[in-house]
N, CA, C and O atoms as a printed pandas DataFrame, in Angstrom:
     atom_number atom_name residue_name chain_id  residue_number  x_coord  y_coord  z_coord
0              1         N          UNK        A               1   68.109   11.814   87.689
1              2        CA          UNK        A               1   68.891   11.842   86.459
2              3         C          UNK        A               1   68.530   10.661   85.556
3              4         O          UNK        A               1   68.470   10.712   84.327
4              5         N          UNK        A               2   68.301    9.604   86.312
5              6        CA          UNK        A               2   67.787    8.363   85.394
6              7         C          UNK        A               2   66.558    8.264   85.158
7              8         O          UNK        A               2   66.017    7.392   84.478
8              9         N          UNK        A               3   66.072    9.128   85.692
9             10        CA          UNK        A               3   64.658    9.453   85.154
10            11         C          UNK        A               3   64.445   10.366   83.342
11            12         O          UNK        A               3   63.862   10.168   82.276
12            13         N          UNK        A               4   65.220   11.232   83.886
13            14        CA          UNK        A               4   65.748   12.063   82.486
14            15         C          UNK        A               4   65.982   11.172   81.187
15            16         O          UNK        A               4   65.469   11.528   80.126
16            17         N          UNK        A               5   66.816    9.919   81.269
17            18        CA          UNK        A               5   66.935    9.758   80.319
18            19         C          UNK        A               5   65.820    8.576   79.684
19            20         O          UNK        A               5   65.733    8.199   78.515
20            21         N          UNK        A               6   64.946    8.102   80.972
21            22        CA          UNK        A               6   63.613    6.820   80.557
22            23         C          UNK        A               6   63.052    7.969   79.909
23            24         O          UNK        A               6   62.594    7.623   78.820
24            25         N          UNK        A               7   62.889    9.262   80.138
25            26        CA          UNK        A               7   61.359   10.216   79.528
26            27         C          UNK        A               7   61.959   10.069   78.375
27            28         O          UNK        A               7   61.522    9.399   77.439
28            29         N          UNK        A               8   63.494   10.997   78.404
29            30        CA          UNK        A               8   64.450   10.582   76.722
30            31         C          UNK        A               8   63.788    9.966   76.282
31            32         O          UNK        A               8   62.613   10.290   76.111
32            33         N          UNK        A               9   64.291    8.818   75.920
33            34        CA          UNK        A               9   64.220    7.396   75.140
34            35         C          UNK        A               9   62.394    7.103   75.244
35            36         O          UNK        A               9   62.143    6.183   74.465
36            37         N          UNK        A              10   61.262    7.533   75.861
37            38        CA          UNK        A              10   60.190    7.436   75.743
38            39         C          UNK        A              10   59.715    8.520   74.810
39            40         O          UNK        A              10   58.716    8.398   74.101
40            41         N          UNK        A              11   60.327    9.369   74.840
41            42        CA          UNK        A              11   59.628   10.326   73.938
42            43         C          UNK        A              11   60.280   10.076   72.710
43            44         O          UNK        A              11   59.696   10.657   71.796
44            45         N          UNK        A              12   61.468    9.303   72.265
45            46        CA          UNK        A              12   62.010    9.424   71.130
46            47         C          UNK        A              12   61.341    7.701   70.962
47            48         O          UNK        A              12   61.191    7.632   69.742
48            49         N          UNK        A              13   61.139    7.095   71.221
49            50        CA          UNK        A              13   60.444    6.039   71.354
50            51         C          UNK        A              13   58.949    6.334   70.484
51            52         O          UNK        A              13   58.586    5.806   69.433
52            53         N          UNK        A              14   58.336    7.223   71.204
53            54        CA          UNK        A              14   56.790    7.424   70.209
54            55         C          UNK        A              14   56.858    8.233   69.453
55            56         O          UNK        A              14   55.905    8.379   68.688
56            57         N          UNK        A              15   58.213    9.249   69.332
57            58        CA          UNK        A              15   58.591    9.698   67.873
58            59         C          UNK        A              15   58.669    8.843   66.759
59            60         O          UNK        A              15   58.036    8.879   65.704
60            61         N          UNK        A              16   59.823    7.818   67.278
61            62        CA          UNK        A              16   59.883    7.043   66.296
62            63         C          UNK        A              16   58.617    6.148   65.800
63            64         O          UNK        A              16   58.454    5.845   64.618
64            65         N          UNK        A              17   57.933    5.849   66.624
65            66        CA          UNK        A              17   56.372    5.148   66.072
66            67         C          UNK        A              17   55.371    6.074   65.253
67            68         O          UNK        A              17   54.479    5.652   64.517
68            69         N          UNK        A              18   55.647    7.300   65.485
69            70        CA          UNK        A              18   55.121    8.075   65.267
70            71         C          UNK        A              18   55.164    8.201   63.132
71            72         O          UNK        A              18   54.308    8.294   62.252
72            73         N          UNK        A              19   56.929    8.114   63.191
73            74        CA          UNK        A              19   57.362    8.549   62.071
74            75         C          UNK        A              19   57.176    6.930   61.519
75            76         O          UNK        A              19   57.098    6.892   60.291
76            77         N          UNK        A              20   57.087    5.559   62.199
77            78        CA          UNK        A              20   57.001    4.648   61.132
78            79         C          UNK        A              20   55.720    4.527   60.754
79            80         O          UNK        A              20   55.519    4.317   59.558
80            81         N          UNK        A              21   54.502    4.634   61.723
81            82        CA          UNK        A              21   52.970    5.062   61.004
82            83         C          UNK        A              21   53.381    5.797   59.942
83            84         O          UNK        A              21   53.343    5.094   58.932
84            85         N          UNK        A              22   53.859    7.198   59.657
85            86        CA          UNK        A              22   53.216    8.072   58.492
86            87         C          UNK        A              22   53.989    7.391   57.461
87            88         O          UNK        A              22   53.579    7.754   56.359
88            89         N          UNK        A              23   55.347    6.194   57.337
89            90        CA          UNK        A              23   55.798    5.897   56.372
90            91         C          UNK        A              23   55.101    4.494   55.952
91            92         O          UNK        A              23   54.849    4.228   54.777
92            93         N          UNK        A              24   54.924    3.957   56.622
93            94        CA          UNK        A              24   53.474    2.819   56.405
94            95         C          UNK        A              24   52.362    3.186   55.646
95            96         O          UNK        A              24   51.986    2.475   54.714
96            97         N          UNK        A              25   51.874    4.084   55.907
97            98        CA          UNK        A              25   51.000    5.043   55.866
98            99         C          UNK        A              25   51.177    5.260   53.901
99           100         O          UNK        A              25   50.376    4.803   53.085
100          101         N          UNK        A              26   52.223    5.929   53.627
101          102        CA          UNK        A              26   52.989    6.408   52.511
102          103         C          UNK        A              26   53.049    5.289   51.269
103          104         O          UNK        A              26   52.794    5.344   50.066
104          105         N          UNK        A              27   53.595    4.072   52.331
105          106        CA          UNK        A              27   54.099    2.932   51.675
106          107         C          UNK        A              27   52.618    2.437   51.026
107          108         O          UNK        A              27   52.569    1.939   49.902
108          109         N          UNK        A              28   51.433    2.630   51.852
109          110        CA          UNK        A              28   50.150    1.365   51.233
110          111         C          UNK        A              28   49.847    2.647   50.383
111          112         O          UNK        A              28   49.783    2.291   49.206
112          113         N          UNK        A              29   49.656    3.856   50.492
113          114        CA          UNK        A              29   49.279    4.774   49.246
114          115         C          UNK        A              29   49.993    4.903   48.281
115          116         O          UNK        A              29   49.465    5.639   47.448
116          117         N          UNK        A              30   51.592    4.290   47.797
117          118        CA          UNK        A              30   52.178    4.206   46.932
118          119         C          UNK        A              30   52.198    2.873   46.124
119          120         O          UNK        A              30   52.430    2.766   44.920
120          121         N          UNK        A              31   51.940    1.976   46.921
121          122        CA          UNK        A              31   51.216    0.712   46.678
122          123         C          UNK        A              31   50.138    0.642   45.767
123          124         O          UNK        A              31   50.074    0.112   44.658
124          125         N          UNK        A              32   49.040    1.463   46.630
125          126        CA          UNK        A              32   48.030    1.211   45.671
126          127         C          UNK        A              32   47.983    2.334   44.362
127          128         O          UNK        A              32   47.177    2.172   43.446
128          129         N          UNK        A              33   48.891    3.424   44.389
129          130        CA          UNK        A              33   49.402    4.032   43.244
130          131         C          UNK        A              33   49.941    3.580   41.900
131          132         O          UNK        A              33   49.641    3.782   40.723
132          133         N          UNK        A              34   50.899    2.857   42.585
133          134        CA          UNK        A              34   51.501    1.825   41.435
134          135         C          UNK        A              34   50.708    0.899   40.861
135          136         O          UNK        A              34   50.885    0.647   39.669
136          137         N          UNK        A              35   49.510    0.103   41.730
137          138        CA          UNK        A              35   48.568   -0.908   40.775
138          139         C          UNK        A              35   48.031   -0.371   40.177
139          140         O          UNK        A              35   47.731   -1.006   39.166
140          141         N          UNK        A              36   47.481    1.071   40.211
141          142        CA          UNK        A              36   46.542    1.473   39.544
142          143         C          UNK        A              36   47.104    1.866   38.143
143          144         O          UNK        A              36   46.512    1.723   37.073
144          145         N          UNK        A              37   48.275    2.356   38.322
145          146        CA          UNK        A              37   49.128    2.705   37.401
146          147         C          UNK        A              37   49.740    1.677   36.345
147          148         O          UNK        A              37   50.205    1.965   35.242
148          149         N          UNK        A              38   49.633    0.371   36.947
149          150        CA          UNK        A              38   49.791   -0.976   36.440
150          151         C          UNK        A              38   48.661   -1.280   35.378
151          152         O          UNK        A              38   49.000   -1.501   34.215
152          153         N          UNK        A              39   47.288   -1.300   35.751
153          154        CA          UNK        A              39   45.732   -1.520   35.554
154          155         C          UNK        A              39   46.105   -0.247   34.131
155          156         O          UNK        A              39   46.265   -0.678   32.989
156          157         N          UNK        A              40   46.155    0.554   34.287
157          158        CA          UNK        A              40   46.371    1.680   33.429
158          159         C          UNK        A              40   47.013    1.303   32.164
159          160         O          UNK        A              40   46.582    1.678   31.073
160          161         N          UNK        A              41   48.423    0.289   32.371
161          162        CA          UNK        A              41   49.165    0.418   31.440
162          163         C          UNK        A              41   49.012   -0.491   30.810
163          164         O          UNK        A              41   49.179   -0.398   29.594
164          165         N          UNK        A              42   48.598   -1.836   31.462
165          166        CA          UNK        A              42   48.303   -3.425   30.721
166          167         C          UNK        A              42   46.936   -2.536   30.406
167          168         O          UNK        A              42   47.315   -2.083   29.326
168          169         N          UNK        A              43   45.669   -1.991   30.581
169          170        CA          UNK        A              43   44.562   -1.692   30.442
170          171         C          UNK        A              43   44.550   -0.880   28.918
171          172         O          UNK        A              43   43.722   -1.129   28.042
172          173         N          UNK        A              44   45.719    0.211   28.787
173          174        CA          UNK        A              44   45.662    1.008   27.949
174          175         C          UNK        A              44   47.122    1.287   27.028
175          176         O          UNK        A              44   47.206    1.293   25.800
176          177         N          UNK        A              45   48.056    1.478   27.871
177          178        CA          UNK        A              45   48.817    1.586   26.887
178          179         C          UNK        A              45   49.616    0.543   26.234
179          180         O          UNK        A              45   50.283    0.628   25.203
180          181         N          UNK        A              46   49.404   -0.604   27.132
181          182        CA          UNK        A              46   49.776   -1.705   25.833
182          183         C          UNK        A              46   49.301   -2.260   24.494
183          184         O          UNK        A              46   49.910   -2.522   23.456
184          185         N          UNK        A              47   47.759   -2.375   24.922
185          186        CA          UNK        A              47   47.248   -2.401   23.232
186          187         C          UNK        A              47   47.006   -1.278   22.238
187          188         O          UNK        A              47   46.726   -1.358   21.042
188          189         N          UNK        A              48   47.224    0.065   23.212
189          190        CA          UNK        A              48   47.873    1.171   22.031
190          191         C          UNK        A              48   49.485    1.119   21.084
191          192         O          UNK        A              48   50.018    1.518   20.049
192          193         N          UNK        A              49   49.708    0.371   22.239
193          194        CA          UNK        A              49   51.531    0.265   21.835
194          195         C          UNK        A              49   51.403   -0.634   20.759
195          196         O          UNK        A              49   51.845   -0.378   19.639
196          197         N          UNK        A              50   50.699   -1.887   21.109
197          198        CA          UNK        A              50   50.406   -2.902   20.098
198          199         C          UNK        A              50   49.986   -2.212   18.888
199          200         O          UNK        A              50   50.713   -2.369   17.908
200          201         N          UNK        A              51   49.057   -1.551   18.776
201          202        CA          UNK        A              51   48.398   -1.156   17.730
202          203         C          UNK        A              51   48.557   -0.354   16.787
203          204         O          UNK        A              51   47.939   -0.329   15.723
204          205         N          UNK        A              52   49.724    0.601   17.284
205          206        CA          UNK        A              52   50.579    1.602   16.688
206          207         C          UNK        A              52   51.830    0.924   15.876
207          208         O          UNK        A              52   52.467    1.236   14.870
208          209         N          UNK        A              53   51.875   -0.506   17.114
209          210        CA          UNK        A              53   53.026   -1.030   16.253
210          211         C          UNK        A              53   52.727   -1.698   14.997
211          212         O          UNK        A              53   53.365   -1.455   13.972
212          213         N          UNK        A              54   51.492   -2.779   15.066
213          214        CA          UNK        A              54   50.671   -3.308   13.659
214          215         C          UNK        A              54   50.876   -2.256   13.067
215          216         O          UNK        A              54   51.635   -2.337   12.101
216          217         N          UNK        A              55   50.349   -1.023   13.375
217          218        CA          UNK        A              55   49.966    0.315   11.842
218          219         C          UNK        A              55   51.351   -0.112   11.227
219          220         O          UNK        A              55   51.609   -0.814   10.249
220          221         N          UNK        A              56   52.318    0.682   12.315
221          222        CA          UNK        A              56   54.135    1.087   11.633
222          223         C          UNK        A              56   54.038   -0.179   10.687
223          224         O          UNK        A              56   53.949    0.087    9.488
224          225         N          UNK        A              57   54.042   -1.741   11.104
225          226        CA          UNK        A              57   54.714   -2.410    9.980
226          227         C          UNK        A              57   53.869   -2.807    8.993
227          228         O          UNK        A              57   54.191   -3.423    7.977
228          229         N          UNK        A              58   52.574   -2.374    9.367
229          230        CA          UNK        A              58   51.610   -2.574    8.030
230          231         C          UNK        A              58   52.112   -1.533    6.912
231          232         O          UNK        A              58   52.297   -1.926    5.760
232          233         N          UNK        A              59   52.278   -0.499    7.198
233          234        CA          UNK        A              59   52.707    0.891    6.208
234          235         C          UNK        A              59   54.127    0.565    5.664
235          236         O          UNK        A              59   54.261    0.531    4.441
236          237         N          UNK        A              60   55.399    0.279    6.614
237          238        CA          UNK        A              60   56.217   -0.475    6.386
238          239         C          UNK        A              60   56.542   -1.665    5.173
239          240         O          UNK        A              60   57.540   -1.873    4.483
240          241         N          UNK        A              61   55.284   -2.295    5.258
241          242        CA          UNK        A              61   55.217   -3.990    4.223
242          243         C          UNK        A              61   54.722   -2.747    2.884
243          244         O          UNK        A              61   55.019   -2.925    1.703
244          245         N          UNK        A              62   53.917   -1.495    3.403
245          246        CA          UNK        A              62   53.020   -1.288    1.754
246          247         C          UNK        A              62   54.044   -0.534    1.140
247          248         O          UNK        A              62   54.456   -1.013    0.083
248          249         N          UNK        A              63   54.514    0.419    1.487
249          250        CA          UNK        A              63   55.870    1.063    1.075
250          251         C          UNK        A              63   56.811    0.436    0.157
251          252         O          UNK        A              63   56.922    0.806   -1.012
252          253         N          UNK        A              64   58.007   -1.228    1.063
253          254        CA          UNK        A              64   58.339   -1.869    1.029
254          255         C          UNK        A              64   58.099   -3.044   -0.703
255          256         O          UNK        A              64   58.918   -3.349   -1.569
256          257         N          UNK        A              65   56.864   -3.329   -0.567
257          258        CA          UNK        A              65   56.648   -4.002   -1.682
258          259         C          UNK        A              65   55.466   -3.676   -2.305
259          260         O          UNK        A              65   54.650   -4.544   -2.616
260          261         N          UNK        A              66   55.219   -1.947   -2.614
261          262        CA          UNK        A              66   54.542   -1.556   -3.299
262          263         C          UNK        A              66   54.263   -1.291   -5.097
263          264         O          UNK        A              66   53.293   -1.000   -5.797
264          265         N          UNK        A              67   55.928   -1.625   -5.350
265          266        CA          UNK        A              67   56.283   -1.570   -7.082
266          267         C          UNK        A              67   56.637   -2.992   -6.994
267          268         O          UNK        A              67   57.019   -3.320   -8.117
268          269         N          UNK        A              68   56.692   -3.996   -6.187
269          270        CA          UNK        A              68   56.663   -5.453   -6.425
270          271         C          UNK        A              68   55.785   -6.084   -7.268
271          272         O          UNK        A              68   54.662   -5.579   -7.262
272          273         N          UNK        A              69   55.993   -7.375   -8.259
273          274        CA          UNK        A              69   55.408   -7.988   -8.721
274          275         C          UNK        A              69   55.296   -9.434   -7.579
275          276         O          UNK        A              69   56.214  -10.187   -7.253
276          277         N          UNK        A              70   53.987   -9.471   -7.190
277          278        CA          UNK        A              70   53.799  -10.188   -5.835
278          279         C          UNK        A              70   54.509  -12.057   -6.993
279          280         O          UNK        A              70   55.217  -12.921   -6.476
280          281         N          UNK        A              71   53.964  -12.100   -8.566
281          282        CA          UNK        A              71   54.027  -13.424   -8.447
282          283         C          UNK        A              71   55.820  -13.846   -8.321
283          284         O          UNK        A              71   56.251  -14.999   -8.346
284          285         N          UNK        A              72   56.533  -12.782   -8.206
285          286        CA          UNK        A              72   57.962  -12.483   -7.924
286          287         C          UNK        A              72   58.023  -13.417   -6.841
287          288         O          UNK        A              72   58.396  -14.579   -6.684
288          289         N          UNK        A              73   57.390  -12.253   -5.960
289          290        CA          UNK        A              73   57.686  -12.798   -4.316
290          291         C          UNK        A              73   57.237  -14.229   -4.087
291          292         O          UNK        A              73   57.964  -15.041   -3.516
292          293         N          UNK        A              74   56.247  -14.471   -4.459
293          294        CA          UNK        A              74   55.896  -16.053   -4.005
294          295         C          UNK        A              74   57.258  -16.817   -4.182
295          296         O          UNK        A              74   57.687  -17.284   -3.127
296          297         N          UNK        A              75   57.987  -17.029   -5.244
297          298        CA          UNK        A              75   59.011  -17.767   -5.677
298          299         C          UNK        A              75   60.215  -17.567   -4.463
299          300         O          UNK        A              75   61.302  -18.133   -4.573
């Protein structure tokens, strides 16, 4: 009977090793998911973001003070 329950606890034993490999496993492929995804965003979509944002307030300023008399504005 006490044998029954060492196999138990041995087999749920390399279950459980079993199941923390494939989440290890999970964890370094989501890992290296996310850097890449990182590399991606400092790589690309920030100086798009940047650059979209220059346009907006460049168009913004021409709009803005386009019937201006600039020697106005200096003052």
């Amino acid at each position: 009977m006490a044998d029954s329950y060492v196999e138990e606890a041995k087999r749920k034993i390399a279950h459980l090793s079993y199941k923390l490999e494939q989440a290890d496993e999970k964890i370094r492929k989501l890992e290296y998911d996310n850097a890449e995804l990182q590399r991606w965003v400092n790589d690309t979509c920030l100086p798009r973001l940047q650059e979209l944002s220059d346009e907006m307030v460049s168009r913004y300023n021409a709009k803005r003070y386009r019937d201006k008399n600039w020697n106005e504005l200096r003052r």
